[in-house]
C-alpha positions as CSV (number, residue, x, y, z in Angstrom):
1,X,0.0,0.0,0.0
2,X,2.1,2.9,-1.5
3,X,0.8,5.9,0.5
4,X,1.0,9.3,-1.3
5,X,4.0,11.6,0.5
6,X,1.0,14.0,1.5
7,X,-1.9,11.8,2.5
8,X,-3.4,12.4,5.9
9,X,-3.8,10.1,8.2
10,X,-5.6,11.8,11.1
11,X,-9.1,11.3,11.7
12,X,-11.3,14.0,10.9
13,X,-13.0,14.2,14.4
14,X,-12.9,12.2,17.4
15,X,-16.4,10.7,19.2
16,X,-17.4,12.7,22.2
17,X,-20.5,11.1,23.1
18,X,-21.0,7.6,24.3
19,X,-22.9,6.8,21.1
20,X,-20.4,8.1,18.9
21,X,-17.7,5.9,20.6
22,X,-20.1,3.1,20.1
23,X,-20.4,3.7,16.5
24,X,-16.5,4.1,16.2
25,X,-15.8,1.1,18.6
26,X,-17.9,-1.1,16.1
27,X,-16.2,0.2,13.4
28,X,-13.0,-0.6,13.9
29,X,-14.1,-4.6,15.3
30,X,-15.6,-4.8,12.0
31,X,-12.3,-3.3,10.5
32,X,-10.8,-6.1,12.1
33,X,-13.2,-8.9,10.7
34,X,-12.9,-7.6,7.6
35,X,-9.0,-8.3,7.6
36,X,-9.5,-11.6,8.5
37,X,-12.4,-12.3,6.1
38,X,-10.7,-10.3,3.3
39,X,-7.6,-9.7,3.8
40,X,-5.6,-6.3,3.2
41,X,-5.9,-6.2,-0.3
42,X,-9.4,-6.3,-0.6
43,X,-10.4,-4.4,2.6
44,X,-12.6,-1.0,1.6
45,X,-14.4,1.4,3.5
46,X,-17.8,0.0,2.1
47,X,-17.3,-3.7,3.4
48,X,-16.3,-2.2,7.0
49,X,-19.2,0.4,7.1
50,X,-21.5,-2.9,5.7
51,X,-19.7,-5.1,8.3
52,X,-20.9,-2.5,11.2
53,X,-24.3,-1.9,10.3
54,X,-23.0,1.5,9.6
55,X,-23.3,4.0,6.6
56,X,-20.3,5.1,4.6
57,X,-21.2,8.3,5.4
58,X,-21.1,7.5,8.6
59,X,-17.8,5.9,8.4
60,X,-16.9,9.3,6.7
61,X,-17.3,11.4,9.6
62,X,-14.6,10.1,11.3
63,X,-12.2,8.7,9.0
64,X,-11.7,10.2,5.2
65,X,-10.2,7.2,3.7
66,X,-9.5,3.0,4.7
67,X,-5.8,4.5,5.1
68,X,-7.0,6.5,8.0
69,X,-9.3,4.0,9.1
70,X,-6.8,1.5,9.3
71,X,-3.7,3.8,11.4
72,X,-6.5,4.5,13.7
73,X,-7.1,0.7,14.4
74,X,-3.5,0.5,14.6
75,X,-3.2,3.1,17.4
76,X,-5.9,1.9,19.5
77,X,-3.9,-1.7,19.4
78,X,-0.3,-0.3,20.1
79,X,-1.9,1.5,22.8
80,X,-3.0,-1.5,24.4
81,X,-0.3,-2.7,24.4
82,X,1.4,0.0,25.6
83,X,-0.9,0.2,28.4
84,X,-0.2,-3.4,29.6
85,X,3.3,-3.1,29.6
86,X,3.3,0.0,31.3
87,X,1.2,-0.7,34.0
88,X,2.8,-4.3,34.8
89,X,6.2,-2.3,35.2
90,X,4.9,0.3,37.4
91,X,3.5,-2.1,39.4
92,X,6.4,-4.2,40.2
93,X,9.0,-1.8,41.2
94,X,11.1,-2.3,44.4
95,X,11.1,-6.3,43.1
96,X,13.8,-8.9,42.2
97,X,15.0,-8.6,38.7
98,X,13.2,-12.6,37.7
99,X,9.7,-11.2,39.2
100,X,9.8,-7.7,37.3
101,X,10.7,-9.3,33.8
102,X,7.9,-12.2,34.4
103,X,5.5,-9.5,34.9
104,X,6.1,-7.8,31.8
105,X,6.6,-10.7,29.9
106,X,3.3,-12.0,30.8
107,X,1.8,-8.4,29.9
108,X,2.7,-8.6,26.6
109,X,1.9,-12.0,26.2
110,X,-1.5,-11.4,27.2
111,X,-2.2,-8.7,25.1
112,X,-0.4,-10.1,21.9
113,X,-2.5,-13.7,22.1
114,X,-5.6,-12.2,23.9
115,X,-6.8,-11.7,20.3
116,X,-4.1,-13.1,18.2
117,X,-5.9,-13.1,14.7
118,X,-6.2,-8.9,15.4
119,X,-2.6,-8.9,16.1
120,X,-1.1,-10.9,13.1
121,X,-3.5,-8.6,10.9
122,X,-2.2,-5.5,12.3
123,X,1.4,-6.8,11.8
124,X,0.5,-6.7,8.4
125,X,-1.0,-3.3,8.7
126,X,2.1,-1.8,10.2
127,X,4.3,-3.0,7.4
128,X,1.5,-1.7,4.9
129,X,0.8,2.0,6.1
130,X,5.0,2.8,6.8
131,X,3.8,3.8,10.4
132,X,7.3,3.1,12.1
133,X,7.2,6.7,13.6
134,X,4.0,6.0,15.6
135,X,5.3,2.6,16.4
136,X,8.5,4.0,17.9
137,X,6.7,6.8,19.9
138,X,5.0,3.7,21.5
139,X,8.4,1.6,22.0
140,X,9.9,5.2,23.9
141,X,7.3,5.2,26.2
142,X,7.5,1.2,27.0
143,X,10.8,1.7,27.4
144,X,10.7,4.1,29.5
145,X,8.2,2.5,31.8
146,X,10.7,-0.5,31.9
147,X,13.6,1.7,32.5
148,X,11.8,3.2,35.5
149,X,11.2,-0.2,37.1
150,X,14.5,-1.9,36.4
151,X,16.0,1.2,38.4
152,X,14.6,0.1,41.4
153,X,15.3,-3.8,40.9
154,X,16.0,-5.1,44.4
155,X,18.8,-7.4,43.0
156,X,20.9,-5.6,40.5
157,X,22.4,-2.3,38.7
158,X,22.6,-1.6,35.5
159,X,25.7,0.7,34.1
160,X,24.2,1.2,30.8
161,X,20.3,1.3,31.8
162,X,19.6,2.6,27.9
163,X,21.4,-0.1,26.3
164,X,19.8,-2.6,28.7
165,X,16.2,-1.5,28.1
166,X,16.7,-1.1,24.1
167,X,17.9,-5.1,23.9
168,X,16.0,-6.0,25.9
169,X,12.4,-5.0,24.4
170,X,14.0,-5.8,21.0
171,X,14.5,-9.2,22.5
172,X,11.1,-9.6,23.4
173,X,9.7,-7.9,20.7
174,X,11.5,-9.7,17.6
175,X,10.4,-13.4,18.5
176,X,6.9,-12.2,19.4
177,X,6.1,-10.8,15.6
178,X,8.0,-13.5,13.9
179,X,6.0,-16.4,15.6
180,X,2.9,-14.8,15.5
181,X,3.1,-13.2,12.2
182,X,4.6,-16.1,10.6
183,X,1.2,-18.5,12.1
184,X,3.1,-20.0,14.7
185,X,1.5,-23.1,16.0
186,X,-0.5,-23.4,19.3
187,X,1.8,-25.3,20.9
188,X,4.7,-22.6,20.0
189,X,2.9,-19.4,21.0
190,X,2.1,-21.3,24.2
191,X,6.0,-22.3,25.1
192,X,6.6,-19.1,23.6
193,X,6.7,-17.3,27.1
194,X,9.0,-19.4,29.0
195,X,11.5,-18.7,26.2
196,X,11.2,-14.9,26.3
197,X,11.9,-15.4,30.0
198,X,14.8,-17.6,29.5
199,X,16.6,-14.9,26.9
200,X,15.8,-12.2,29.1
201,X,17.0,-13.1,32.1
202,X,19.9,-14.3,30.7
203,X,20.8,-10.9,28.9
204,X,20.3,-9.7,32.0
205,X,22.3,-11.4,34.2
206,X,25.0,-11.0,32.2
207,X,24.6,-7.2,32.4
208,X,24.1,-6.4,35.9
């Protein structure tokens, strides 16, 4: 999906009302369905408004094209994950170093196979719409949360706390998208957290 250098991506309002986030919510699930029905290619703004009980016009409001459409259902699903990450750090600080990395690990986890169809689509969406700037915003403020929490790690110091946090999230992050992207099997995604621990912990202990 070759995006024109000028095309906007911003929605052209946002819903204020309870309805309006109703009608919004819905399209963007249907969004999703669509995806998985269709597939990228073949996804338009008619067979999501159709898919919601919505009218195009309706789908209009709020999003001027299914390039805009589609960053915003991208956003709302880096910011869940986002907000799982950064809420299992902050909530294990003052912790040994094996309990904080669980937590997170198992935040990210949830949130990745929680709805695992949704997140190998948007994989595909990410690549599609070149949103690595909005994907990197999200990674800065994960990292940061992890940063935050590793400082107070009851069992180690870190010299080069940057460095730390940057392999580290890649570490987690690289293996999650290539199994799930790549239709990992059940049994795989399953085992998949116990070896995110395993490489995390021991970058780690070789760092501290």
């Amino acid at each position: 999906m070759a995006l024109p250098a000028k095309i906007v991506l911003k929605p052209r309002k946002k819903p204020r009302q309870a309805r309006s986030q109703a009608t919004v919510d819905a399209i963007f699930e249907a969004t999703i369905q669509v995806l998985l029905r269709d597939g990228l290619p073949r996804l338009t703004t008619i067979r999501v408004a159709e898919r919601a009980g919505a009218s195009v016009g309706t789908l209009y409001q709020y999003y001027p094209h299914k390039e805009a459409l589609l960053f915003a259902v991208l956003q709302r699903h880096l910011a869940n994950v986002e907000r799982a990450i950064t809420q299992a750090a902050e909530s294990h600080h003052n912790m040994p170093l094996a309990t904080m990395i669980s937590a997170v690990i198992d935040a990210l986890m949830k949130v990745k196979t929680g709805r695992l169809e949704e997140s190998r689509a948007l994989y595909a969406v990410s690549t599609e719409l070149n949103s690595r700037e909005i994907v990197r915003e999200h990674e800065q403020r994960c990292r940061a949360a992890i940063a935050a929490m590793l400082k107070t790690a009851t069992d180690a110091k870190f010299r080069d706390l940057d460095t730390v946090v940057f392999m580290l999230t890649t570490a987690m992050a690289g293996p999650t998208r290539a199994i799930i992207e790549g239709g990992g099997s059940a049994t795989r995604i399953r085992a998949l957290r116990g070896h995110l621990r395993s490489l995390c912990l021991g970058y780690l202990e070789r760092q501290r």
